[in-house]
Each structure stands twice: as C-alpha cells, then as structure tokens.
N, C-alpha and C positions, 0 to 999 in steps of 0.2 A: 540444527534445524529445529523449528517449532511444532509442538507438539497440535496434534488433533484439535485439543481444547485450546491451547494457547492462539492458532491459528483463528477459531471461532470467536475466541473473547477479541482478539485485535480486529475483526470482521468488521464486528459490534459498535468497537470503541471509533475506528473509521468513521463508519457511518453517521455514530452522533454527529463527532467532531465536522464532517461534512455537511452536516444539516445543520449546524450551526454558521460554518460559515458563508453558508449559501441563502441564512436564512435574512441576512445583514445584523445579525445582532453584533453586539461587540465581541467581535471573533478572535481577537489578538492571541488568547490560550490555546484556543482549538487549530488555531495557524501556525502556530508554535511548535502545538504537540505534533499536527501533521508533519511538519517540518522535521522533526527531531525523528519520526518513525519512517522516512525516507533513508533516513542516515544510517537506520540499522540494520544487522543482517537479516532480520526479520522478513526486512521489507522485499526479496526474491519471492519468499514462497505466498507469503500474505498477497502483496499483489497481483501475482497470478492466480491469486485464489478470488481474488476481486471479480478479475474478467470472467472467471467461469462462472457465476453467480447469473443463473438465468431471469431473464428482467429486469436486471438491475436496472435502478436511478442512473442517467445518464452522467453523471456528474461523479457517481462508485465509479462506471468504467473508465471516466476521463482520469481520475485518479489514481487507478490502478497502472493504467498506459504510461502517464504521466510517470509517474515512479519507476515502473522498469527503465522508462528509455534515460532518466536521471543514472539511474544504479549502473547501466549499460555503458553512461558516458564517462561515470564516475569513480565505480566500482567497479569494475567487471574484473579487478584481479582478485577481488569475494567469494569467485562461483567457482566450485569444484571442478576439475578437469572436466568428469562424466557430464556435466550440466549443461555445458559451450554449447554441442550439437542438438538437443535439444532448442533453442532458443533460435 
C-alpha cells in the first residue's frame, strides 16, 4: 500500500495530468501516464483518495470513479481479502 506522502504526490501528479488533458493540449503523455497509473496497485487507495477530496474538479471525481470501477472489472483479484466488504 502507498504511503501518506506517496498517496499525496500521486494526488498532485493526477491532477496536472488531468488538466492537461482536459485542457486540449497535446495530451498524448498525460493519457499515457494516466493510463499506466490505472494499471497499478496504487491505483485502489489513490483513487478513493480522489473521491474523498472535498470540491474536487468534476473531472478528479470522474477519474477516480472511472478507475475503481476499471480496477473492480479488471483487478479485483488485487484487493486483500479484508478490503472486498468494504467496497
């Protein structure tokens, strides 16, 4: 699992990456890297750390949603026994 700070720095990096491609710039890196941070185990705790982000940019929590239900359809034999009933 990622750590306090590791959680915060991937927060961060999200969010550029999201305002990048939301900004229409040439997004092809930031869609990439999104992509690839879907893929990793990361992507559980970060993304629900997404949703609980009060205010967020509609486009953080479509991301975050987005991701778990990917992880759920893709993943879900990632997630610790204790973790199932939670969700």
């Amino acid at each position: 699992m990622a750590s306090q700070n590791s959680i915060e720095n991937q927060l961060k990096e999200i969010t550029h990456h999201l305002k990048i491609v939301y900004s229409g710039e040439n997004s092809k890196e930031s869609d990439k890297w999104l992509q690839h941070f879907q893929r990793s185990t990361d992507a559980w705790q970060v993304s629900n750390a997404l949703l609980l982000i009060p205010d967020a940019p509609l486009e953080v929590s479509f991301f975050g949603a987005m991701t778990i239900h990917y992880k759920i359809r893709l993943d879900f034999h990632e997630l610790p026994e204790g973790s199932i009933q939670s969700l």
